[in-house]
Backbone bond lengths (Angstrom), bond angles and torsions (degrees), N, CA, C in turn:
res aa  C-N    CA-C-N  psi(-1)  N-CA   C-N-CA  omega(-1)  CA-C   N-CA-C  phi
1 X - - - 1.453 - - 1.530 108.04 -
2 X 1.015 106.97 142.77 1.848 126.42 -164.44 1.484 83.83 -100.15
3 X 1.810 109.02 143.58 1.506 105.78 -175.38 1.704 82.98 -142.00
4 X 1.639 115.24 114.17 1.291 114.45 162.01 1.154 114.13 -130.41
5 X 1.550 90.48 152.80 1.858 87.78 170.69 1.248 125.40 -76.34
6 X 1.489 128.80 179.52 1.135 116.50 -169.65 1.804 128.12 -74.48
7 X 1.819 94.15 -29.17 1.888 94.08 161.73 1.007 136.50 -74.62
8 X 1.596 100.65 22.88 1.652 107.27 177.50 1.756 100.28 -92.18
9 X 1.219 132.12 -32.97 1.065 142.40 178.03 1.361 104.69 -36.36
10 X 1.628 116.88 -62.90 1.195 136.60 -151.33 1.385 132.44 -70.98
11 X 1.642 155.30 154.75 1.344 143.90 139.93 1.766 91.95 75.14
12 X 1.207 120.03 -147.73 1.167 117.13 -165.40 1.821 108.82 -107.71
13 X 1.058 108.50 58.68 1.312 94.74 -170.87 1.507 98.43 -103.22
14 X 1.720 128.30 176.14 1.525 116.47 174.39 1.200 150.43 -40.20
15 X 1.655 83.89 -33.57 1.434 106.90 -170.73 1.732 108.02 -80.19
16 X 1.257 131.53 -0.78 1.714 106.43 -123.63 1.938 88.53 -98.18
17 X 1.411 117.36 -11.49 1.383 105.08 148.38 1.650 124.36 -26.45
18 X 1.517 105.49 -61.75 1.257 115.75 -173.57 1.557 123.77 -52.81
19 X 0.993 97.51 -27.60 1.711 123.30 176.42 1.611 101.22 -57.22
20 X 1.359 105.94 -64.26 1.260 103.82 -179.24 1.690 120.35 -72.07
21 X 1.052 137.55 -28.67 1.145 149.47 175.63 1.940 104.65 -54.89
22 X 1.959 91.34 -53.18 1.430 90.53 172.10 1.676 133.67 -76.41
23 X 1.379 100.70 -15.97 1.673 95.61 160.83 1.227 121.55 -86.85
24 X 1.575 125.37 -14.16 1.341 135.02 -166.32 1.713 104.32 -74.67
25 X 1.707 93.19 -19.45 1.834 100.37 -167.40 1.293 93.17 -100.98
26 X 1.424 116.29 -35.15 1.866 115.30 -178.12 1.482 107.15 -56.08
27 X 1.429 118.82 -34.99 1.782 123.32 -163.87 1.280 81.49 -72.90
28 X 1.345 129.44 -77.38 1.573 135.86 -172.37 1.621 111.88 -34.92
29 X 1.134 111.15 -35.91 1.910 94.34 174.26 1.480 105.34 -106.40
30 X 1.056 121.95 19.84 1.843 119.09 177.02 2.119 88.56 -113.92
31 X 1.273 115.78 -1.12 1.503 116.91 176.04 1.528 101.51 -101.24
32 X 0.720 94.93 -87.82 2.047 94.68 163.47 1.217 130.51 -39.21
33 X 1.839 111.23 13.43 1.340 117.10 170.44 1.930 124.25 42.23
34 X 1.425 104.57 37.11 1.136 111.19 -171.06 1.818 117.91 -135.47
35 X 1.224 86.38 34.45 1.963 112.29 -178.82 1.607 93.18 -100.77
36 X 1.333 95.35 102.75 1.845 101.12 160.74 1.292 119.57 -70.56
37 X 1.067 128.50 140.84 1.381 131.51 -162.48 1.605 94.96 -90.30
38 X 1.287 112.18 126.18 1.256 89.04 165.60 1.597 148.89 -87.84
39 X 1.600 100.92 -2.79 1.522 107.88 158.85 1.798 123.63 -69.13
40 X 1.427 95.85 -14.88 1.687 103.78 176.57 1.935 91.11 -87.92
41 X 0.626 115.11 -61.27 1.474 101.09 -169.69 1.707 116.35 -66.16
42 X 1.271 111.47 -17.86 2.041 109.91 147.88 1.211 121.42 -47.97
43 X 1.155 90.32 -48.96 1.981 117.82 -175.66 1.316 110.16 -58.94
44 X 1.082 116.11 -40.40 1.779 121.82 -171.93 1.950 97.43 -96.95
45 X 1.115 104.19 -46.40 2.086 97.70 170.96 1.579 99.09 -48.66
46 X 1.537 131.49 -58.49 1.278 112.84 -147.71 1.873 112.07 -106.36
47 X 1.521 93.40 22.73 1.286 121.93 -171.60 1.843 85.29 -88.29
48 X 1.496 111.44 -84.91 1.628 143.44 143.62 1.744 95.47 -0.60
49 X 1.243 117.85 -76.66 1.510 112.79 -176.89 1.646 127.09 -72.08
50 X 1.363 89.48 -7.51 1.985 98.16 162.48 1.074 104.40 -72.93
51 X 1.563 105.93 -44.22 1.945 99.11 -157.40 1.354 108.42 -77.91
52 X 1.101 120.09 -28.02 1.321 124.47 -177.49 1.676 103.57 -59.87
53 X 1.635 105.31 -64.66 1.345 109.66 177.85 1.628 127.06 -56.02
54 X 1.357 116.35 -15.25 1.487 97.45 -178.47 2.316 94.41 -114.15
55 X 1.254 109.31 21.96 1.204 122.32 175.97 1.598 88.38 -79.95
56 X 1.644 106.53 -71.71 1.914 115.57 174.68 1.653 106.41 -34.69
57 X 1.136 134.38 -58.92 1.488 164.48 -144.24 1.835 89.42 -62.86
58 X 1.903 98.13 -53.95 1.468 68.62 -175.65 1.247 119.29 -135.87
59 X 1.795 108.88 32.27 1.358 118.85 136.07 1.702 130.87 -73.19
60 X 1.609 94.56 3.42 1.440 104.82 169.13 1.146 99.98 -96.67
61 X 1.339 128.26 -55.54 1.820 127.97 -172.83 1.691 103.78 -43.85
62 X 1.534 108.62 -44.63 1.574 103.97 -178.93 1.632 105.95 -68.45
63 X 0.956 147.58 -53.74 1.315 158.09 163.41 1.663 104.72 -27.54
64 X 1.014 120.67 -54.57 1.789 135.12 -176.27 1.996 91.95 -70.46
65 X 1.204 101.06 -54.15 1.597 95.38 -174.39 2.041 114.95 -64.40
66 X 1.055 103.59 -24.05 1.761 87.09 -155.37 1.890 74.31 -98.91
67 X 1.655 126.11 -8.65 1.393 93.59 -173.99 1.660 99.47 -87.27
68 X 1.448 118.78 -16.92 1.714 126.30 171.40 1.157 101.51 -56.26
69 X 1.395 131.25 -42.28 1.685 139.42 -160.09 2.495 88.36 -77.29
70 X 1.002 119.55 -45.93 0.853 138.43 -137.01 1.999 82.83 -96.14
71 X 0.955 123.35 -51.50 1.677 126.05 -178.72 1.657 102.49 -78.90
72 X 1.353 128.12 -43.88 1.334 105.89 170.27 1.757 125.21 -87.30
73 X 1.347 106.56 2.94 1.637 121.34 154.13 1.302 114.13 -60.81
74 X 1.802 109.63 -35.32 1.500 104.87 -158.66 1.771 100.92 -118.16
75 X 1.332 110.31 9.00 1.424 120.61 147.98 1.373 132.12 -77.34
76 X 1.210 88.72 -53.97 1.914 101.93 170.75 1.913 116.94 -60.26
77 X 1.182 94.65 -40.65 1.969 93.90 165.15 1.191 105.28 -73.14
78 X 1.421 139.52 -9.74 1.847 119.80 -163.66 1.579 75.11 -99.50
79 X 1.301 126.12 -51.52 1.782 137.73 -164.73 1.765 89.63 -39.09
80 X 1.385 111.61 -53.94 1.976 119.19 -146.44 1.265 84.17 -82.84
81 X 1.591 138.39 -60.45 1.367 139.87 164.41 1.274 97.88 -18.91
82 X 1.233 144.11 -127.56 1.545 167.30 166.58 1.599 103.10 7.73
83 X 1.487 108.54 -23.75 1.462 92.22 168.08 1.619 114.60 -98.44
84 X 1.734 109.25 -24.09 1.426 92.85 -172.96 1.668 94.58 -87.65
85 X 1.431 145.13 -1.82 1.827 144.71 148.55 1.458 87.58 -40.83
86 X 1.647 132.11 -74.54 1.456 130.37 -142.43 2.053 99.07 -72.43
87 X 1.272 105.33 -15.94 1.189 99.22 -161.81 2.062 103.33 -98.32
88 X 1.070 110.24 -35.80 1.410 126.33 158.31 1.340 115.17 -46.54
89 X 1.307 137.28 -42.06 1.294 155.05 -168.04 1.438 102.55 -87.28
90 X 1.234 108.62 -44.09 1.646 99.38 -177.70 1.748 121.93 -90.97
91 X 2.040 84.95 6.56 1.974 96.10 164.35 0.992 111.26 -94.49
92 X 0.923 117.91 -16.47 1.437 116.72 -152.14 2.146 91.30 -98.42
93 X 1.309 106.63 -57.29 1.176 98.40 -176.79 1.699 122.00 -67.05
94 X 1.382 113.03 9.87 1.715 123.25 165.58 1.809 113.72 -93.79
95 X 1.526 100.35 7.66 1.752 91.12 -163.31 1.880 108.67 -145.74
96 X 0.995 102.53 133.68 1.623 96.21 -151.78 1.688 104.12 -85.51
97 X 1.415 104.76 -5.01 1.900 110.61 179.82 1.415 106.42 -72.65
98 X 1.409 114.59 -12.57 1.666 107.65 -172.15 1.943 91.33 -92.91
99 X 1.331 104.22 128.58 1.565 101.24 149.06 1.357 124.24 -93.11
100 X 1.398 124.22 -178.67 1.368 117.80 -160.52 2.049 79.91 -125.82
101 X 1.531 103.33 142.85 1.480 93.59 172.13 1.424 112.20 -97.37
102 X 1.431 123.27 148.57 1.135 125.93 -171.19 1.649 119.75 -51.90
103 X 1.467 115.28 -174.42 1.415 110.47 -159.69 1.577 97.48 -95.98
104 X 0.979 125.40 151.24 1.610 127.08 167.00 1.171 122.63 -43.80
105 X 1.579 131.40 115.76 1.696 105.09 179.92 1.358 112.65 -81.61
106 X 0.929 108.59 -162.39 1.584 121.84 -161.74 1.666 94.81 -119.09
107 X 1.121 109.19 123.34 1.354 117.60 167.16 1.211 143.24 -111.60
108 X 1.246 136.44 129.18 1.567 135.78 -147.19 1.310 94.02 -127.17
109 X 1.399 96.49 128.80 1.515 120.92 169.10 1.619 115.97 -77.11
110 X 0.933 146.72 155.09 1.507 135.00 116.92 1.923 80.31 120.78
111 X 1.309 114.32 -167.65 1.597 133.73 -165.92 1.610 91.94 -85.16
112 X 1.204 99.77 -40.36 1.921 90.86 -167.97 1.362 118.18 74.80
113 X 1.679 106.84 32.27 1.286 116.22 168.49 1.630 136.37 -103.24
């Protein structure tokens, strides 16, 4: 592909054949009604890149929702947990059949010298 600028077209420069060749083909597709505009075809790319983007937009919103559904699921069991711990504890310390197991010792590594 040949890449010129546009004053190559023009006055006598090498190119300026090309000039004509390229309007001779521009008249020919602006007759045949087949010149895409190119602000209509921006229009339809960033038309295309909305949909795409708010497609993501709210397979993220669903993603954000079931993990909200999913953190106050797993709040409310630590909440019911922590109450039937507080509620176990206060049977156990009314009734003399439960023993309590001793405390963890402390363990030392090495000679201890």
């Amino acid at each position: 592909m040949l890449v010129l600028d546009r004053t190559a077209f023009y006055d006598t420069r090498p190119y300026s054949h090309l000039r004509v060749e390229f309007e001779r083909r521009l008249q020919a597709l602006q007759q045949a009604g087949d010149v895409p505009d190119p602000r209509e075809a921006q229009i339809t790319c960033v038309k295309t890149e909305n949909a795409k983007l708010r497609e993501r937009l709210d397979r993220l919103k669903q993603t954000i929702d079931e993990l909200t559904d999913f953190h106050a699921q797993a709040l409310a069991r630590l909440a019911a947990q922590h109450e039937e711990i507080i509620r176990l504890r206060e049977a156990a310390a009314g009734t003399s059949w439960v023993s309590r197991l001793p405390s963890p010792r402390t363990m030392v590594i090495g000679t201890g010298s």
